[in-house]
N, C-alpha and C positions, 0 to 999 in steps of 0.2 A: 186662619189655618184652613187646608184643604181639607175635604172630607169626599168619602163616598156616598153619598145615597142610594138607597132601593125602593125601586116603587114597582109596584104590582098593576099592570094596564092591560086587560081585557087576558086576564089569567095567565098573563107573562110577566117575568121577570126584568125589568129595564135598569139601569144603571147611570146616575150623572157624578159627573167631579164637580163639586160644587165650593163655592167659597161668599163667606158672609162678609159685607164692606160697611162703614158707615158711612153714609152722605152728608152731604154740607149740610142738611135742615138736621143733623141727630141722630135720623133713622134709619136703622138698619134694613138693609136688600141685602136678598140670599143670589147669586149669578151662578149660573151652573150650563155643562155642557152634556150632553148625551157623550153615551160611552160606546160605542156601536159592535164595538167587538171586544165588552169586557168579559174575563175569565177568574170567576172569584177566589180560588186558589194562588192566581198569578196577578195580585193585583199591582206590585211596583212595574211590572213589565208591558203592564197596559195601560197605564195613564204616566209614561217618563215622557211622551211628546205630545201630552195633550195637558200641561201646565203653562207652557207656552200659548197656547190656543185661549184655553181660561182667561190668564193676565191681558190678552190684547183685546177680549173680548169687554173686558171688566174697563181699561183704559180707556175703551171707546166709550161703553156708555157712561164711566164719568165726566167725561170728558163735554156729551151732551147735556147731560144732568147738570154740571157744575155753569157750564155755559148759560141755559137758561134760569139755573140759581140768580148767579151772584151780578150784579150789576156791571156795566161794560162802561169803557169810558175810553178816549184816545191811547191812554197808556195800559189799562187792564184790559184787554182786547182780547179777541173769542181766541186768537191766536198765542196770546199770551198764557190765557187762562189754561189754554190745552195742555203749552210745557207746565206750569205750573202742577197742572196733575199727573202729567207723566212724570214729573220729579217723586213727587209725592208718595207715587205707585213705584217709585224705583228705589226711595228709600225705605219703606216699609220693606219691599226685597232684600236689602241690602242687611237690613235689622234681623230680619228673619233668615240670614244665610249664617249670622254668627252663633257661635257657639256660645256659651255663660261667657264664659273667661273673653272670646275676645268682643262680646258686648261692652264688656265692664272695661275694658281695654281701651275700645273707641272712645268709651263715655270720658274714661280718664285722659283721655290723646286730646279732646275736645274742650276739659275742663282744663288743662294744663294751655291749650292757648288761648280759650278764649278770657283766662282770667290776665292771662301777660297782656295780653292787647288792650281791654274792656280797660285794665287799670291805668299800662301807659299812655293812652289818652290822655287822663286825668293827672298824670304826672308822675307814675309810679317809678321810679328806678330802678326796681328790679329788670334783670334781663330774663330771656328764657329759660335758660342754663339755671339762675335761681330761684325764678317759679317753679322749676321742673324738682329741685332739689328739697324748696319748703313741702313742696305736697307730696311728693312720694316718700321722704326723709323725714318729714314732720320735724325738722327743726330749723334754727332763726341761724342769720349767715352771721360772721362775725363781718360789722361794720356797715352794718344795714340798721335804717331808720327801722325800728321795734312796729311803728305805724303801717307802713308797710307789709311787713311781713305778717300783722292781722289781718291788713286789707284781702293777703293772698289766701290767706285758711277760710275765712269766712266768706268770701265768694266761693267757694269749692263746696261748702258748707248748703248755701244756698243753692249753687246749680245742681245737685247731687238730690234738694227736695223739686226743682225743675224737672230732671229728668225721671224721676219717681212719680212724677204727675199729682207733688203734694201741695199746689199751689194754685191760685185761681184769680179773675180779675175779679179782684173785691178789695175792698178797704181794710178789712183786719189783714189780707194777707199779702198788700203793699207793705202796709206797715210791719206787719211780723218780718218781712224780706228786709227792710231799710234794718231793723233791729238786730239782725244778723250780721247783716256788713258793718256798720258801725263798731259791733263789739269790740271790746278795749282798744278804741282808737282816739278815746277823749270826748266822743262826735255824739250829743244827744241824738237819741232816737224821737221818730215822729214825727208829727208836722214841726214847721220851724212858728217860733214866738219872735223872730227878729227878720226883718225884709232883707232880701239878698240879693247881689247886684253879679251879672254875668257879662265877665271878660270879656273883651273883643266883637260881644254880640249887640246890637244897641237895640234892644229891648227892656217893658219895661214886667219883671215877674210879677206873682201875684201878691199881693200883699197879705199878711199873715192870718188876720182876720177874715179874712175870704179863701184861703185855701182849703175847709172843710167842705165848702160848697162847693165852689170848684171843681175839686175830685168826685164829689159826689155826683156832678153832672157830666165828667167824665167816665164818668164807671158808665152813666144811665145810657147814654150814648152808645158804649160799646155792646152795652146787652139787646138796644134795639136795632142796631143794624147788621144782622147778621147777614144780609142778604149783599156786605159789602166782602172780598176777597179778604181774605186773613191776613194776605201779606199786606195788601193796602189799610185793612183795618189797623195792623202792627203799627203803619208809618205813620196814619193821622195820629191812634192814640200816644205816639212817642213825640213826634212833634206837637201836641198841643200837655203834654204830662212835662215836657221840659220847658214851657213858656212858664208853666204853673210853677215849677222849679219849687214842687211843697215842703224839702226838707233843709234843713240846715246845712249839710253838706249829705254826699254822694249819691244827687239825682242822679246823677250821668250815667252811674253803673249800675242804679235799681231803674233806670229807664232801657237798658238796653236785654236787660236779663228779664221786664217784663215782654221787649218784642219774641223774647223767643219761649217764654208762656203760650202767647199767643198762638203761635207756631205748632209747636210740642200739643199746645192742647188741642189742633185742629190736625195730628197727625202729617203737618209737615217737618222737614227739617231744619234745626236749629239756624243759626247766623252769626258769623262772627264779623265783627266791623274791626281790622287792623289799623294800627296807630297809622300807618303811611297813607291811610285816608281820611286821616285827620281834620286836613283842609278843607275836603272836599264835604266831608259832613259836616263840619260847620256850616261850611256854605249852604247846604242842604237845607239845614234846620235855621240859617237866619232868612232864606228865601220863605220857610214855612212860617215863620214868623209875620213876616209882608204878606201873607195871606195868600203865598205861592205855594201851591202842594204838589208842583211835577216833580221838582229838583230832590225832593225828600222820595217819592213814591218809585223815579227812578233807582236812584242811590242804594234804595233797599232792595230791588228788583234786582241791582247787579252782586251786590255782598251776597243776594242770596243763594242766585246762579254758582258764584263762586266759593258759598261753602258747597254748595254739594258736590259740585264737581273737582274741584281741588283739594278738599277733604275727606267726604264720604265714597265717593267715589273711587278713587286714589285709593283709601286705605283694602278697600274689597278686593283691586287692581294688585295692589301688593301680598296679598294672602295667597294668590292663585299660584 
């Protein structure tokens, strides 16, 4: 949030617009701009064209900051990383230009497709029209699998403690997320006790007995590399959390609801991956499989492009 400060310098009054950001390492920087002709009685009238000024100034030094953070590499590039922040800095705008209602509006606009997408992946046959209908309507359509229509409450269920910021990359609270979606779908919760073979992809997952570890050195991994992009750190930890493939059934949708933890918790914006790129994420993730990490690193780089700009964007575009 913006604030005014006053400081007192050589028995004068001085005046800055300031605003506090967190940086990629956690900690917080205060940026602020001199007010040169503030008037304290008339304060909206003297800082309405120097907010503008604040945010480019703020863009730029994250923009350095994040550059010499986070590790560079042919695809996360000093150029990449810049829109990466500019998005970053544009959705946090965008969050902060909504009122209650059409916060919770967005959230539910988001919730309603990324759960129709996330599932028809996985084979869901609900269409939008009756995602749209279970979760604002709270009830089951006639002539629809009963499975289903849990699958749709209880991702909503889950993404709703997402965007509340009530979940973390840790092991109780994969598991408490896998325990949600699952619910009355017949589908034990937790890691899986029986080895499980993935369609189409010709890998081989991890075997049952080894998936506590596994995870466990998955988790250790993402807490030591923070010095990797969030959105690339998303991609590794989703492609190697889907070779692990630790539960009995619905990796696919507690693997793609953890990239946008990821995301959410590093104050960018969410991702939705639509069924019509179905293909193309497979291919993603069996290329990560072969020990290929572009095809996955790009894949994520464009869904994410294209949630913000066809989603969050769009929806600010349309309120005007």
């Amino acid at each position: 949030m913006v604030f005014i400060s006053k400081k007192i310098i050589l028995g004068k009054a001085r005046y800055y617009l300031e605003k506090s950001i967190r940086l990629p390492n956690g900690k917080i920087k205060k940026f602020s701009i001199y007010l040169s002709n503030y008037i304290p009685n008339r304060p909206y009238e003297n800082i309405k064209n120097c907010n503008g000024l604040l945010e480019s100034k703020i863009i730029y030094e994250l923009t350095k900051i994040a550059s010499k953070y986070y590790k560079k590499n042919h695809i996360f590039d000093e150029k990449l990383i810049k829109k990466l922040e500019d998005t970053k800095i544009g959705y946090k705008s965008i969050i902060n230009k909504l009122s209650k209602k059409q916060l919770q509006d967005v959230i539910d606009r988001f919730t309603v497709n990324f759960t129709y997408e996330s599932n028809a992946i996985e084979g869901n046959s609900l269409t939008l029209k009756d995602v749209t209908m279970v979760l604002h309507e709270k009830k089951a359509i006639k002539g629809k699998d009963l499975r289903e229509i849990y699958e749709t409450f209880n991702t909503r269920e889950v993404i709703e403690l997402v965007f509340n910021n009530k979940l973390k990359i840790n092991e109780k609270d994969i598991i408490k997320m896998h325990q949600i979606l699952v619910k009355n779908t017949g589908v034990s919760f937790g890691y899986k006790t029986i080895p499980n073979f993935l369609l189409g992809r010709n890998v081989q997952t991890t075997p049952p007995e080894k998936v506590a570890d596994e995870m466990g050195k998955l988790i250790d991994w993402y807490n030591k590399n923070k010095d990797i992009h969030p959105l690339e750190r998303a991609a590794i930890f989703h492609g190697r959390f889907e070779k692990i493939h630790p539960f009995e059934d619905g990796n696919g949708r507690v693997g793609r609801i953890i990239v946008n933890i990821i995301l959410l918790n590093h104050y960018y914006c969410p991702l939705i991956i639509r069924k019509t790129h179905r293909l193309s994420y497979f291919n993603a993730l069996e290329s990560f499989d072969n020990n290929h990490k572009d095809k996955l690193d790009r894949f994520f780089v464009e869904r994410y492009k294209e949630t913000y700009e066809k989603f969050f964007v769009i929806y600010l575009k349309y309120l005007k």
